[in-house]
Structures are given as structure tokens and as C-alpha cells.
VOGU-3710 file (C-alpha; in Angstrom, 3 decimals, decimal comma):
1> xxxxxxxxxx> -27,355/-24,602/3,170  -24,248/-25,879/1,791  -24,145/-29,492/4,194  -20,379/-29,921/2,539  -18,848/-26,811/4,560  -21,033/-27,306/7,720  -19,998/-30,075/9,620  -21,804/-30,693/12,982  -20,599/-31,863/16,481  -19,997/-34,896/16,960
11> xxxxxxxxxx> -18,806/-37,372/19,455  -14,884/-38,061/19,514  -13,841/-41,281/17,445  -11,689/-43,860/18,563  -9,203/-42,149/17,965  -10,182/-38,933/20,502  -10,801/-36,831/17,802  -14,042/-34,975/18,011  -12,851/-32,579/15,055  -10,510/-33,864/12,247
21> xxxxxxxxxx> -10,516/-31,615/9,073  -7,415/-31,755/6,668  -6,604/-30,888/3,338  -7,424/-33,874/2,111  -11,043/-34,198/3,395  -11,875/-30,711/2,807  -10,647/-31,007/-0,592  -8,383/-28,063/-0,127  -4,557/-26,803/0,098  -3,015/-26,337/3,230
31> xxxxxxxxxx> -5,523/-25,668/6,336  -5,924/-28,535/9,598  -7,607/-28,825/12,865  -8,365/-31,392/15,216  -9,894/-31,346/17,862  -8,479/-34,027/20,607  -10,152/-35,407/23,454  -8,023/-36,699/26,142  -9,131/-38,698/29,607  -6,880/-38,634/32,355
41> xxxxxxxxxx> -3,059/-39,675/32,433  -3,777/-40,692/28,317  -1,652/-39,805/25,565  -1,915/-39,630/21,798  1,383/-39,925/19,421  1,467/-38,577/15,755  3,504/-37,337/13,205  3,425/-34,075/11,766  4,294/-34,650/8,213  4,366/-31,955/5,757
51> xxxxxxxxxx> 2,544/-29,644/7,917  3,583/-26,840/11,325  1,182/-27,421/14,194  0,291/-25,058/17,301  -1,538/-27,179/20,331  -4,047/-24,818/21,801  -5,626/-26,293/25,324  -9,771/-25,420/24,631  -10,016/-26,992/28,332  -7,435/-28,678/30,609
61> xxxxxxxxxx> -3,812/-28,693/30,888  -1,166/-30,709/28,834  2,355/-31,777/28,184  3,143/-31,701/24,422  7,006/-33,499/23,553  8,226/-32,545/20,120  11,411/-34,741/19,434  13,426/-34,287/22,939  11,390/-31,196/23,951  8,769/-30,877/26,161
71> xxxxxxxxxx> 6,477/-28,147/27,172  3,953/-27,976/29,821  0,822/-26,019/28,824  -1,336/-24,589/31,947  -4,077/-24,650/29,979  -7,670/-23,110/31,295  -11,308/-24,387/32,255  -12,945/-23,427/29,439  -12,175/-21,291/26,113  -14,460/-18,339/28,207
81> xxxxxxxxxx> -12,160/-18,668/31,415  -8,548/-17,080/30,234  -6,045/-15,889/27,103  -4,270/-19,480/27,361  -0,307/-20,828/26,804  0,426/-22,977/23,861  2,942/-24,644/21,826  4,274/-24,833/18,120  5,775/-27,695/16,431  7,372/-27,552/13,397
91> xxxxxxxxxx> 6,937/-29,904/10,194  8,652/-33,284/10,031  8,775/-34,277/14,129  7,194/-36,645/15,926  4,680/-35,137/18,793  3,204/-36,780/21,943  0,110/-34,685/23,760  -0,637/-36,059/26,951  -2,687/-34,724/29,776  -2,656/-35,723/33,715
101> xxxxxxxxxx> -6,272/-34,461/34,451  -7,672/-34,655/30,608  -9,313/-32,299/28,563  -10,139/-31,457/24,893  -7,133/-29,666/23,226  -7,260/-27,842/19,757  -4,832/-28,829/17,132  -4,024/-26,686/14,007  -2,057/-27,354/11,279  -1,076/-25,615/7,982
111> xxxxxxxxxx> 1,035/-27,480/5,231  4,777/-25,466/5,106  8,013/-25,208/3,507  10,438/-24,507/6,103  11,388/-25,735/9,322  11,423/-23,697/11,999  12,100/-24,770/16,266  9,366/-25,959/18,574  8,635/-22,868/20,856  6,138/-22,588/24,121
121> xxxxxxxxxx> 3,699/-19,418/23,488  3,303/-17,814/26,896  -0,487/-16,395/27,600  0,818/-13,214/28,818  2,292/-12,353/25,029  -1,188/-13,003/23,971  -2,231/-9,908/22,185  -5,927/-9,216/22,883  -7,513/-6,624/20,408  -10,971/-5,172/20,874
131> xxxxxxxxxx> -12,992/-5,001/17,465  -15,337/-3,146/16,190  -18,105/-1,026/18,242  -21,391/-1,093/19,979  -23,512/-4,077/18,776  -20,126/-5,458/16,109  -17,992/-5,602/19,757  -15,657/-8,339/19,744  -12,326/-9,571/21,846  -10,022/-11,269/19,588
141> xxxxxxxxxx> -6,772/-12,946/21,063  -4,178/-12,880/18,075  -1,903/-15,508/19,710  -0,863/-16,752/15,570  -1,322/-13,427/13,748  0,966/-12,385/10,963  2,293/-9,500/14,023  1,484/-12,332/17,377  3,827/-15,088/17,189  6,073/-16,424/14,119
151> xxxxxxxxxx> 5,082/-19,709/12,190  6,064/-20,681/8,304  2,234/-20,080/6,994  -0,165/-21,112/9,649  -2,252/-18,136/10,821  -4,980/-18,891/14,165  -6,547/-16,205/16,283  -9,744/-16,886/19,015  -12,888/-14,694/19,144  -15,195/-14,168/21,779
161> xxxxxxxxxx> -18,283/-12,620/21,214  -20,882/-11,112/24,049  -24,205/-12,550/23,627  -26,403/-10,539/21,304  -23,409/-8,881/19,272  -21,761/-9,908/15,392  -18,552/-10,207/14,473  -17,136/-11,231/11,306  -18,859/-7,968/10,216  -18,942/-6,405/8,134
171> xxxxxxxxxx> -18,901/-9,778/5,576  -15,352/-10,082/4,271  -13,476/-12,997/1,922  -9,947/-13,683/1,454  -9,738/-15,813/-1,832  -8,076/-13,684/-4,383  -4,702/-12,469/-4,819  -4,630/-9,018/-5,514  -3,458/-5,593/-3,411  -4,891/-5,661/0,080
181> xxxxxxxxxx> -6,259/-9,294/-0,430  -4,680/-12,776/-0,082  -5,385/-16,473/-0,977  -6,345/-18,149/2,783  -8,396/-21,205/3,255  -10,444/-20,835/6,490  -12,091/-22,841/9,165  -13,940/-21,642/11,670  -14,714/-23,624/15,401  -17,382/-23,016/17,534
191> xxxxxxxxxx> -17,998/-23,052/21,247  -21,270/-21,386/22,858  -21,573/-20,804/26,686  -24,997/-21,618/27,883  -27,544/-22,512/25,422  -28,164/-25,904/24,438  -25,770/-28,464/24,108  -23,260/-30,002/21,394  -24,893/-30,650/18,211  -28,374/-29,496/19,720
201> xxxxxxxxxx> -30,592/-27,089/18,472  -31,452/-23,994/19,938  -30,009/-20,136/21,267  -26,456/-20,051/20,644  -25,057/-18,791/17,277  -25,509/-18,162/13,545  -22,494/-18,377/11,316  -23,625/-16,728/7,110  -21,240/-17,594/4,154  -21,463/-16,930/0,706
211> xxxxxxxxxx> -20,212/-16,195/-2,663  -20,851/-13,454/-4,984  -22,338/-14,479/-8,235  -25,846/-15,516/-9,976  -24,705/-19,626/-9,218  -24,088/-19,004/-5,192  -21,559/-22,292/-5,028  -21,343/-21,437/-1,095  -24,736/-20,254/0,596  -24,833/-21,267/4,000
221> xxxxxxxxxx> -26,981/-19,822/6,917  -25,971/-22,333/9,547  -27,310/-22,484/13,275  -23,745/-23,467/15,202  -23,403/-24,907/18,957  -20,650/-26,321/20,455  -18,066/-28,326/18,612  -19,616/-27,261/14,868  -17,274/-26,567/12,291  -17,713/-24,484/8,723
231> xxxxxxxxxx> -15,248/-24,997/5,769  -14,255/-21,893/4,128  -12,425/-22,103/0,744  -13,710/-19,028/-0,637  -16,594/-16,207/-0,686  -18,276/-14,257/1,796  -17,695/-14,590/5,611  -20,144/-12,776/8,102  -21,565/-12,299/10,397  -21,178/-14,656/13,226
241> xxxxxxxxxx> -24,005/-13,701/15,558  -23,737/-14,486/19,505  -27,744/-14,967/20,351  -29,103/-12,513/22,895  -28,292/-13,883/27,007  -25,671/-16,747/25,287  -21,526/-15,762/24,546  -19,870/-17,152/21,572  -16,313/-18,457/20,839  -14,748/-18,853/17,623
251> xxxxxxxxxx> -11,324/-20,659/16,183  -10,092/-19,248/13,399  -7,209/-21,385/11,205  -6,273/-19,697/7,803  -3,451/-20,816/5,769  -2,910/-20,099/1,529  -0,015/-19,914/-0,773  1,283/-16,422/-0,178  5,124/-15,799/0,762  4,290/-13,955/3,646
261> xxxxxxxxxx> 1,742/-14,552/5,968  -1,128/-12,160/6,171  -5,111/-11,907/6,701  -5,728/-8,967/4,451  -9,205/-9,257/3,285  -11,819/-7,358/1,048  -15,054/-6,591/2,916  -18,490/-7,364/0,740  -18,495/-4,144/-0,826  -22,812/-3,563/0,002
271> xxxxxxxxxx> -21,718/-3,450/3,342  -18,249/-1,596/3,604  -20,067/1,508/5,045  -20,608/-0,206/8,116  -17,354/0,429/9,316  -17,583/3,756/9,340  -20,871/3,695/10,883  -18,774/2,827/14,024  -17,253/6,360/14,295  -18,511/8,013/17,574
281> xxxxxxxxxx> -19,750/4,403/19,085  -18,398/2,893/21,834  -17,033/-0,340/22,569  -19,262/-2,948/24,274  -18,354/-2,437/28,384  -18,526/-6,572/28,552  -15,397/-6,359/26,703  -12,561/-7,560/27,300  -14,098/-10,455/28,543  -10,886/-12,137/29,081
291> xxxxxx> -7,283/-11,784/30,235  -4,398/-14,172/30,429  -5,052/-13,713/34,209  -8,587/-14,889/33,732  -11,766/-12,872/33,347  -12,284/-9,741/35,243
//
């Protein structure tokens, strides 16, 4: 396994972050995330520099001020609970996050060009699609698709995955430039419900990546829990398997140099046929498994 794009859970710094990828240290382009860990009535100040940021509450509520704006996210109990709110801020502002009760709160980022206002994203303009069928069932909640909510170049959707079933399948990549594929750098987060805890082995999830060729530069089979992160600059991604009796969540931030911002991908042509395999199956009843009401 590649140890440079698996990076395990760890404990938040002194700085509250749990989860702090950037460009810089993963030695890429454009794509962020942090993950920030906030105890009651604190706050945490930064600046956003070169790059648009959406604040995504993984559990708790928050306030986030952008300049003379503030918005007040409701937040959920946990990424399995509800479709949440969030909030955008644009490149160049100065941005306070602050919670009342705590919580940990997603942060993701994607270096920009243009400006555009800080906006509130309400959880009932969430779209939720349903992918795939039978044992490839998945719920994804597109709140920063290309189609979901308008950004410069930062792309983020959530997945939630019923224990036992893959997503991320069949394998795809999204690292050339061509028709019906773009350039995106890709990160993935991961949250398991049950199972063992952060950074401990044990039933939860699998995450594969990998690249085509004799020298396999990215080969990772990685066992992911709670708070795990895998870099994806390029290759192969999938599947993402939920373990049998435990449900998976995954983050998804993609970001890359096209003018328009898109997710088109090329699937691992071995296992293309797959899709159609689906034809006639139904989707997984567990699904959807949440709601920006809550679950059902």
C-alpha cells in the first residue's frame, strides 16, 4: 500500500484540526480539507487566501462570519443523521467558525480565480441521488456538484453506503483531459457507523486505488475507519466497500484546472460491463437512508 496517499486518523492538533490536507502537503494543485474540531462556545479565525471554501457541519451546529456576514448552520448529530445546511466563502476573506455546543466541522477548499459572494446552502436544496443497484446501492447528496450549488472550481458531494454494499464501482479515474474525462485531484473522507473506532482496526470499510500500467505508482488496498483520509492525484478509484452489519460515509473534494467544473470520469475499462449488469436490479430498500428532515 501506497502509505503517501493513506493517511490515518488521528487526534486533532493544537490547532483543532484532526484533518489538514492542502496543496502543498499533498504535493498537488488545487484540492483542501480540514477537518476542525471545536469545544463549546470556541472559535477558530483564518484566512482563505487563494482558495473558495464550503463549511460542512460532520456533527454539531455553527456560526461561520465571512467579512460582515454571518450564517448560522443547524448542523446534524452525526454525518448518518440528516442531508445538512452549509456555507460558501469565497477566496480572499477573512472567516471565523465558531460553535455554541461544539462539534467537528468539515472544511473544503479548492484554489480559484474568481470571486464570487458568501452564500448559506439550505439542506432542503440538497439533491440526494440514488446510485447504482442491488449490492453497488448508494445515496449520494450532491450539495457542490457541477448541477447542486455554484462555486468557481471546488466540486464536494457525501456518500453513504449500507453496510455490505460498494460504491465507487465500477473503478473510475479522472486524470486526463480528453472528451468525457477531466483533470480533478481527489480526496476522499471517511466515517464508519459502528465498528471499531478512529484509527482502529477492524469491520468498517475498504477503500482500492490504482493506476494502470506495468510500474503501479498508486496501489493501495487500504482498511479505512473513522477520520482516514486517501489522496487521489490520479489512477483508479473503486470500490469503497461498506463491511457487512457496519454503514459507511464518504467526503468527496475534487478540484483540477478545467474552465468549467465537472466530474466526468472514465470507468476502468475491465469492468465497464458492470453497469449494465444493473439493468433489471433494484435499488437497495435501505436507501435513501437520509433526508434533510432526518432519516426515515
Amino acid at each position: 500500500m501506497n502509505q503517501s496517499h493513506y493517511i490515518p486518523a488521528r487526534d486533532p492538533g493544537p490547532d483543532g484540526y484532526s484533518v489538514d490536507i492542502s496543496p502543498s502537503s499533498a504535493k498537488w494543485s488545487y484540492s483542501s480539507m480540514r477537518v476542525l474540531n471545536l469545544k463549546p462556545n470556541e472559535k477558530v479565525t483564518w484566512r482563505t487566501g487563494e482558495s473558495e471554501w464550503i463549511t460542512l457541519p460532520l456533527s454539531g451546529e455553527c456560526h461561520v462570519m465571512c467579512d460582515d456576514v454571518t450564517f448560522e448552520l443547524e448542523g446534524r448529530t452525526s454525518v448518518f443523521e440528516r442531508v445538512t445546511d452549509f456555507a460558501y466563502v469565497p477566496r480572499d476573506a477573512e472567516v471565523t467558525v465558531s460553535s455554541t455546543l461544539g462539534g467537528r466541522f468539515a472544511l473544503l477548499g479548492a484554489v480559484c480565480d474568481n470571486v464570487l459572494p458568501a452564500r448559506y446552502g439550505r439542506a432542503e436544496d440538497v439533491p440526494v441521488e440514488l446510485r447504482g443497484a442491488g449490492a453497488a446501492s448508494r445515496q449520494a447528496n450532491n450539495f457542490a456538484s457541477p448541477e447542486g450549488f455554484e462555486t468557481d472550481r471546488l466540486v464536494a458531494v457525501e456518500v453513504l453506503v449500507p453496510g455490505g454494499n460498494w460504491a465507487s464501482y465500477p473503478p473510475h479515474k479522472h486524470d486526463e483531459a480528453r472528451p468525457g474525462e477531466a483533470v480533478l485531484e481527489e480526496i476522499y473522507y471517511f466515517e464508519i457507523r459502528g465498528g471499531s473506532g478512529a484509527g482502529e482496526p477492524g469491520p468498517g470499510g475498504y477503500q482500492r486505488v490504482y493506476s494502470s500500467g506495468a510500474d503501479r505508482q498508486i496501489d493501495v488496498l487500504a482498511e479505512v475507519s473513522t477520520g482516514d483520509t486517501i489522496l487521489i492525484p490520479f489512477g483508479y478509484h473503486g470500490p469503497t466497500m461498506a463491511a457487512p452489519g457496519y454503514d459507511l460515509y464518504f467526503l468527496n473534494v475534487l478540484a483540477g484546472p478545467a474552465p468549467e467544473r465537472t466530474m466526468a470520469f472514465c470507468d476502468d475499462p475491465t469492468h465497464d460491463w458492470v453497469r449494465e449488469s444493473w439493468r433489471g436490479q433494484v435499488v437497495d430498500p435501505r436507501l435513501p437512508m437520509t433526508s434533510w428532515r432526518g432519516v426515515r
